[in-house]
VEXNUFI-824225 format. One record per residue (C-alpha): residue in one letter; x, y, z. Coordinates in steps of 0.2 Angstrom, whole numbers, plus 5000, padded with zeros to 4 digits. Layout:
REM residues N
AXYZ/...
REM end
This chain:
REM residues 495
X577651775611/X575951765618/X575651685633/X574651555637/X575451465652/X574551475669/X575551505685/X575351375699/X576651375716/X577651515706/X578051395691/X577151455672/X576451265667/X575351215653/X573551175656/X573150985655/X571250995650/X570351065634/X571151195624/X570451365624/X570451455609/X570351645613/X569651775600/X570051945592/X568352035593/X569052155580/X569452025568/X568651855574/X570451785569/X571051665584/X572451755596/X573151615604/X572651445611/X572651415632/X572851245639/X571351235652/X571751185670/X571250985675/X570450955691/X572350925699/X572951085694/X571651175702/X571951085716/X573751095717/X573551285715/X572451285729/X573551185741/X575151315735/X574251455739/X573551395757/X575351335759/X575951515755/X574951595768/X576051535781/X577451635774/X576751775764/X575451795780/X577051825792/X577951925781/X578052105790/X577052225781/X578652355776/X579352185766/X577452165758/X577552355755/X579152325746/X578552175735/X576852275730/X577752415724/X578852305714/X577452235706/X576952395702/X578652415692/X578752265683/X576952325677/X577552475670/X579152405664/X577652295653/X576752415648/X576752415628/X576652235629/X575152225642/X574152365632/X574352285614/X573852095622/X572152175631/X571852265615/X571752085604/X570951995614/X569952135621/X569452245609/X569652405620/X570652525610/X572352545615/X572652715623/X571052645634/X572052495639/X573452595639/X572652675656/X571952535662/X573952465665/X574452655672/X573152615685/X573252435689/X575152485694/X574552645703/X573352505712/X574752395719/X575852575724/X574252625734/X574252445743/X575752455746/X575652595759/X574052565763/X574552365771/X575952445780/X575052585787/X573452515797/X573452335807/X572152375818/X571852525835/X571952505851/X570552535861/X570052595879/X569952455891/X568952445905/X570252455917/X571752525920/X573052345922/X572152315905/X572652335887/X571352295871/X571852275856/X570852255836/X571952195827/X571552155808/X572351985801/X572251915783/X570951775780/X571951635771/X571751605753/X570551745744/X569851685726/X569651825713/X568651795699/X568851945687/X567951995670/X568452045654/X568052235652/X569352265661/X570452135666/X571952185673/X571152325684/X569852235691/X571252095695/X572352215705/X570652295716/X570752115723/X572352035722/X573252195730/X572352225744/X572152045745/X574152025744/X574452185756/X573352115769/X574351935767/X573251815760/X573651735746/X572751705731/X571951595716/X571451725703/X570451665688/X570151785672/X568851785660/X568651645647/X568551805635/X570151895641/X571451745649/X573151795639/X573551985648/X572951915665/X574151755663/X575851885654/X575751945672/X576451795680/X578251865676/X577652035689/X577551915703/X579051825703/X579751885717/X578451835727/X578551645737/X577951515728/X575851495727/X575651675733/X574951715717/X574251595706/X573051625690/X572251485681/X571151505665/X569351465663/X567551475664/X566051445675/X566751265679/X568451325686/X567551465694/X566451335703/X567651215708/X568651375717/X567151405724/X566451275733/X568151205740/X568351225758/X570151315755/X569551455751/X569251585763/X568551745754/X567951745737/X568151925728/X566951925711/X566352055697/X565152015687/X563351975682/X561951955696/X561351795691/X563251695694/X563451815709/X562051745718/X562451565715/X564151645722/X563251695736/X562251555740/X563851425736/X564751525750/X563151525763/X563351345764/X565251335770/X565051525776/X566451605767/X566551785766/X566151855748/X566452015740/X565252055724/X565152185711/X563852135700/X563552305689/X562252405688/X561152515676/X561652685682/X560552855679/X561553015673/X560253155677/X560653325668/X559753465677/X559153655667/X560253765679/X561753675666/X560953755649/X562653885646/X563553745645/X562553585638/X563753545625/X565053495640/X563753385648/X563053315631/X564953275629/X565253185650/X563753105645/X564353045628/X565952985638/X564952905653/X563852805641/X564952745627/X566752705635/X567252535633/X566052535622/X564752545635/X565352395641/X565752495660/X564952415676/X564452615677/X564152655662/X562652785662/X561352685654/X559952785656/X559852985653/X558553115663/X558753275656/X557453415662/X556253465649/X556953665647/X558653595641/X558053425634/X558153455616/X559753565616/X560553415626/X559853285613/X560553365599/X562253415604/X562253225611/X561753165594/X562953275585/X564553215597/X564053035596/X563853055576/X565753125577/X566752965586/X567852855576/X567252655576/X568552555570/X569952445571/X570552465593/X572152465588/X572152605576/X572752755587/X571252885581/X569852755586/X568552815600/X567652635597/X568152485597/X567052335594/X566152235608/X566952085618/X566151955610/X564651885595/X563551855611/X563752035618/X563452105602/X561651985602/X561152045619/X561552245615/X560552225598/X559052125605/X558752245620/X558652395609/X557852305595/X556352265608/X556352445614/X556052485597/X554852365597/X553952435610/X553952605604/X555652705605/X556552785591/X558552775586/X559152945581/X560952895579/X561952745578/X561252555582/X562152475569/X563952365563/X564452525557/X565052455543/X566152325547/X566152165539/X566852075554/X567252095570/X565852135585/X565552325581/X564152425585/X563952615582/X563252685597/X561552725597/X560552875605/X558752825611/X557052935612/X555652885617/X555852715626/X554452675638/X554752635656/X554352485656/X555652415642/X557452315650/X558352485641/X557752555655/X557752435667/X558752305665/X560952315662/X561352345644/X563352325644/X563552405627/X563452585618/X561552645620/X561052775627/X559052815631/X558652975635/X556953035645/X556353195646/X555853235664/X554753375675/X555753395690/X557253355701/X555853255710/X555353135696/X557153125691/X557853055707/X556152945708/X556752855691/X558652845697/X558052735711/X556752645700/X557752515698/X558752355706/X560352415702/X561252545713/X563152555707/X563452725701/X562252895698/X563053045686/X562253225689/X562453385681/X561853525691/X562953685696/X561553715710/X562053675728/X560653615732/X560153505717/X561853435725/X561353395741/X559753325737/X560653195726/X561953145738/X560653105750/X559253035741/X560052945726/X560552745733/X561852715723/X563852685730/X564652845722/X563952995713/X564653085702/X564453275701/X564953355683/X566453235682/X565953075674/X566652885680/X568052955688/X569052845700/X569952875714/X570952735724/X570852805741/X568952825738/X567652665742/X566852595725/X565452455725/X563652465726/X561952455736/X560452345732/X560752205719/X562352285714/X563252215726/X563852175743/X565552265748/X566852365744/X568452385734/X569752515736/X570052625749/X570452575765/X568752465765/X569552365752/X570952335761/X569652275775/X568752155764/X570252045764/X570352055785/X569951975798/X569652055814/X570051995831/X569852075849/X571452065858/X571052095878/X572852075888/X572852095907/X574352155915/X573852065931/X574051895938/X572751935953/X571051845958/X569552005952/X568352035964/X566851985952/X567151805951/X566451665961/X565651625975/X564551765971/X564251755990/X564651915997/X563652066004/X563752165988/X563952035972/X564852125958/X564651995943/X565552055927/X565652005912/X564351945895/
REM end
């Protein structure tokens, strides 16, 4: 049975308000019905997980360690279950979302031991009856609002460090993808009451989870326009925030790689059409040196020509359809107006035969000017436009051409293409002949309007901290620096 309960103070209770019908993209058929939260069960979610803190917050970090990683299990054990419900409502195909819960449990192991393995350091004190101490505390109640390319993954970069650090959290999925988040709630039953709570929605539960003064941290991916009303919500009350808000990331192919184009023509393939495109980093836009341009072009064209479209739950489909009619709109009017405006398709850009469902072959770009938003602004779906360039030079100029700093892709087997890319590219992780390849123990997030923060790694346990100075003297003794300041030699100390 689909589930389409929400979970509040560790209880699985129907939503009060509005339903919410949710949508098979591959079909358009309805999957289930989700009963909205009212304006009281937000609330009492809030108040059981700032209730839980207390407990969960106290809770030694071995005994969180032990509860992460039995999350983890019960993931696992859910796996066929999980993988087919993010396919319906989803539309990723299923041995995609077959991954995406082999991570999401790998997420919570590797929180696990990472909560129980750093509190804090002690640090060198300014004499010797002294001890200083920073120690790292959780904040409270974290909110983490999560998309719907990738719902359960994106969900545990939050709640796990969130839960190993001992906050306690209100979770809210997409509108789009609710029914996998919500069939979790069974994973967290060990747990005390209100440590995890998910309620389903869009922009108004979001906001109302926002702006309420019980929440201490809010942990968000997604678009930039709703992360800077995030950001600007939080200014007012100062809340700590932590934003992912995508990017348009540049996969640069450099002529040292000709003997072997066909691979990169096939990473870049993969980089630019998993998901369906629909990949905070998915390479959006290609710059491919002129000596190997048109080999790269046509073994591009010729790989992307040879992926199965079709029905996500099929297992020899490479492409499923995109989330939704309105993802769909904005894909087809970007590249419609780069086309427009002077590029040419030379594969793909259409339903790909479908009569229903959200499907779009992907399409391989030439000729796009600079100027157009294919270039420039996020696509989030299967285009890729690629640009012939001179140089390294004007390659890297281009990859920081834009607002967007998430991710960078290169293909160079030169050393020191390679170190000129990791230090001139801005963007939060660069990848070198090994497409979109995470790592837990690795930082991901982005610089400029990508983003401000980090997940994963031990900074994405740290986003979920607070710190505190701890200075202990061993003393009970009158120092020689406090007042009267009378003396022949004043020693004042202090700030």
């Amino acid at each position: 049975m689909t589930e389409t309960r929400l979970l509040i103070r560790g209880e699985q209770v129907a939503g009060d308000g509005e339903p919410l019908e949710v949508e098979n993209p591959a079909t358009e058929e309805t999957v289930a019905s989700v009963g909205l939260p009212s304006g009281e069960q937000v609330d009492a979610a809030l108040a059981a997980a700032r209730e839980a803190t207390r407990i969960w917050g106290r809770t030694p970090a071995i005994e969180r360690a032990e509860a992460l990683h039995e999350v983890a299990a019960q993931l696992r054990a859910r796996a066929d279950e999980l993988t087919e419900l993010m396919t319906r409502e989803g539309g990723k195909p299923l041995v995609e979302n077959r991954d995406e819960v082999s991570w999401t449990a790998a997420a919570f192991d590797y929180y696990a031991e990472m909560g129980r393995n750093f509190a804090g350091r002690v640090i060198p004190s300014i004499e010797a009856t002294q001890l200083s101490l920073v120690l790292k505390e959780p904040m409270g109640v974290v909110a983490c609002i999560v998309p719907w390319n990738y719902p359960l993954l994106l969900l545990a970069w939050k709640l796990a460090p969130a839960l190993a650090a001992g906050n306690a959290v209100v979770a809210k999925p997409s509108e789009l993808t609710p029914l996998s988040t919500l069939a979790l709630a069974p994973c967290f039953e060990h747990l005390p009451p209100g440590a995890v709570n998910i309620v389903a929605g869009a922009g108004e539960v979001g906001e109302a989870l926002v702006k309420d003064e019980r929440v201490d941290c809010i942990a968000f991916t997604g678009s930039v326009v709703v992360g800077k009303a995030i950001a600007r919500r939080a200014a007012d009350r100062v809340a700590r925030i932590n934003l992912e808000l995508g990017g348009k990331d540049p996969f640069i192919v450099c002529a040292d790689v000709a003997e072997r184009i066909d691979v990169a023509a096939k990473g870049g393939a993969w980089a630019a059409f998993l998901n369906a495109g629909q990949v905070c980093t998915s390479a959006e836009r290609f710059y491919v040196m002129e000596p190997v341009y048109d080999d790269f072009v046509s073994a591009f064209v010729d790989y992307t020509e040879s992926l199965v479209v079709g029905d996500p739950l099929d297992p020899g489909t490479d492409i499923g359809p995109l989330a939704s009619a309105l993802q769909r709109e904005k894909v087809s009017a970007q590249l419609e107006a780069a086309v427009a405006a002077g590029a040419q398709v030379v594969a793909g850009g259409n339903g790909s035969g479908h009569e229903r469902g959200y499907f779009f072959a992907p399409a391989v770009v030439t000729g796009a000017p600079a100027e157009t938003d294919l270039l420039r602004e996020e696509t989030f779906g299967p285009v890729a436009p690629i640009v012939p360039v001179k140089s390294l030079d004007e390659a890297i100029e281009l990859a920081n051409g834009t607002r967007f700093g998430l991710g960078c892709n290169v293909y160079t087997k030169d050393l020191d293409s390679i170190f000129r890319c990791m230090r001139e590219i801005k963007a939060g992780t660069v990848w070198f002949n090994d497409p979109l390849t995470d790592n837990d123990a690795g930082p991901f997030g982005g610089m400029k309007q990508s983003g401000v923060g980090r997940e994963l790694g031990q900074e994405g346990l740290e986003a979920f901290q607070e710190t505190k100075h701890v200075h202990i003297e061993t003393e009970i003794a009158p120092k020689e620096w406090w007042y009267p300041y009378g003396g022949d030699e004043p020693q004042a100390r202090g700030a």
